[in-house]
Steps between C-alpha positions, in 0.01 A plus 500: 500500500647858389472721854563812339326474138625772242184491319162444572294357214070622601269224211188587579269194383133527459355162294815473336558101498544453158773745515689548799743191453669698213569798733639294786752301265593832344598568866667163636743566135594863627910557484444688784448303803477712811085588502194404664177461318179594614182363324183660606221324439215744484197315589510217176247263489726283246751236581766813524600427845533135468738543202697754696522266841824239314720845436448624819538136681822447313713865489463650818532860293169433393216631710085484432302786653143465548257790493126571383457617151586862449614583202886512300617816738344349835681202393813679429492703819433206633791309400723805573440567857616164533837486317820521692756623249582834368404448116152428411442311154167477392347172305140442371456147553436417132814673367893387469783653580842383301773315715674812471264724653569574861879481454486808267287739686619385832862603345353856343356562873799407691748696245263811448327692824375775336284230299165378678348261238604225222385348250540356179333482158245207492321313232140379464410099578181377380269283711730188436821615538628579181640823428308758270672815266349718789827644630498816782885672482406715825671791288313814700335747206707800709781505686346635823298226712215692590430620152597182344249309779224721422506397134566152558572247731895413356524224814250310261304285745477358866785227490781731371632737770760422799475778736624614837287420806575834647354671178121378693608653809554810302188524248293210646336214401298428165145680547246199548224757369646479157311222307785501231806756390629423853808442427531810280401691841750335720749573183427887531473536828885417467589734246335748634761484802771623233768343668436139440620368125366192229757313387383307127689192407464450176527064499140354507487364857150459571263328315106619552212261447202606258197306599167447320309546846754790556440718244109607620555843497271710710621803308257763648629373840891554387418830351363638824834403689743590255274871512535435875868424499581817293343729713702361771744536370432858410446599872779345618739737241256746286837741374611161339204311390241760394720598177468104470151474498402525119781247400435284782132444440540448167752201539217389793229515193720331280531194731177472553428494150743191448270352790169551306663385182602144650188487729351571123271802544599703214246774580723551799847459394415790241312740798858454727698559186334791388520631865900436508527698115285768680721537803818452353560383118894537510513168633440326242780638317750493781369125602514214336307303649225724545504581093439098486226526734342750282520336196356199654162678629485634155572145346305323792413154296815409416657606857247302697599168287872560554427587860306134520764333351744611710372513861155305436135593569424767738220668706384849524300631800338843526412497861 
């Protein structure tokens, strides 16, 4: 048993059974040896727990937390105010990290103080495990966090960053009111301190799972908190966000018109990119990736069939 872990790994697990196996390999294969793991299972009503119970009984780094559902940030906070060591890594329990993983952040954080979170570029799995071309660099659209966050979320996804515990003594922990974009909060919160850097690495390290069942957007739900998040964030530093604002809700539109576009409601993947043109139409000249999106409202058949191809059928909720 590791006394003093360097890292902490938080998986929350909520009906994850099918899955969670692939995470906890990724971890047992981990170059870097000296962490603890703690799996918090979040209330499942699957065979989760039992599938956990042989890691844990067999590496004594392995620990299963038990806790009424509450969502992925209770979970998380959860998870955290557990851990013992002084680097938090964070690990949905359907996603991989790559052997290589903890070693290289865990280097970038001992070698670099100023910096206060890692991570990598990651690439898209589909349901099964095989990889897809959807590939996230974690290359920030501008080089200052706060700006770049506001546009868009460069970390990527929930199983990328490795942070420093005391950075939730500083900022606190994620907000449990947010239904999603949480991690985009917790994210600003620490730019917004100014004195706490991102470090990219620019090797895919971190492989994120696309599910069927996970892609039932509840898109009217994600654009209240990202609205929510950005007015937050506004309060928190108006001299440095409020030139932001036009820029930064029209990267928010654009996402959600991706969303609608997958989820396959054309009539709102064209409102939300209309809105983003409306707020701020340099993006799609500066950005690639938003251009693509635009194209793709505009040539909606065709995107939706690559889009099944690639990731499979999806969901779309208006709640």
């Amino acid at each position: 048993m590791i006394i003093s872990p360097k890292v902490s790994v938080i998986v929350p697990a909520y009906n994850i059974g099918d899955y969670i196996e692939d995470a906890l390999r990724s971890l047992e294969t981990q170059s870097f040896r000296e962490f603890e793991v703690l799996i918090v299972n979040d209330g499942s009503t699957d065979d989760t727990a039992d599938i956990v119970k042989p890691y844990v009984d067999r590496d004594a780094r392995f620990r299963l937390l038990q806790k009424p559902n509450g969502g992925l940030s209770s979970a998380r906070n959860y998870g955290i105010r557990h851990a013992r060591a002084e680097y938090i890594a964070l690990l949905d329990g359907d996603d991989i990290y790559h052997p290589d993983k903890l070693a290289n952040h865990v280097a970038r954080l001992d070698s670099s103080p100023e910096v206060g979170v890692v991570y990598s570029a990651s690439r898209a799995i589909r349901d099964d495990g095989r990889p897809t071309f959807v590939y996230l660099s974690g290359k920030p659209v501008k080089s200052d966090p706060l700006s770049a966050l506001l546009c868009k979320n460069f970390v990527g996804h929930g199983s990328n960053a490795v942070f420093r515990r005391c950075l939730v003594d500083e900022i606190g922990e994620f907000d449990e009111g947010l239904r999603s974009s949480e991690d985009v909060d917790f994210w600003l919160r620490i730019a917004a301190t100014r004195h706490w850097q991102f470090y990219r690495e620019k090797r895919v390290l971190c492989y994120y799972r696309v599910r069927p069942s996970g892609l039932s957007f509840n898109v009217a739900q994600m654009q209240r908190c990202n609205e929510q998040i950005v007015q937050a964030a506004k309060e928190r530093s108006p001299e440095l966000v409020e030139p932001m604002l036009p820029t930064a809700y029209a990267y928010r539109y654009r996402y959600l018109a991706r969303l609608s576009l997958q989820g396959g409601d054309m009539q709102k993947a064209r409102d939300f990119i209309d809105r983003a043109w409306n707020y701020d139409k340099s993006i799609f000249y500066s950005d690639v990736r938003s251009l693509l999106t635009l194209l793709s409202v505009r040539l909606a058949p065709l995107a939706k069939l690559a889009i099944g191809r690639s990731l499979g059928s999806v969901r779309y909720s208006q709640k």
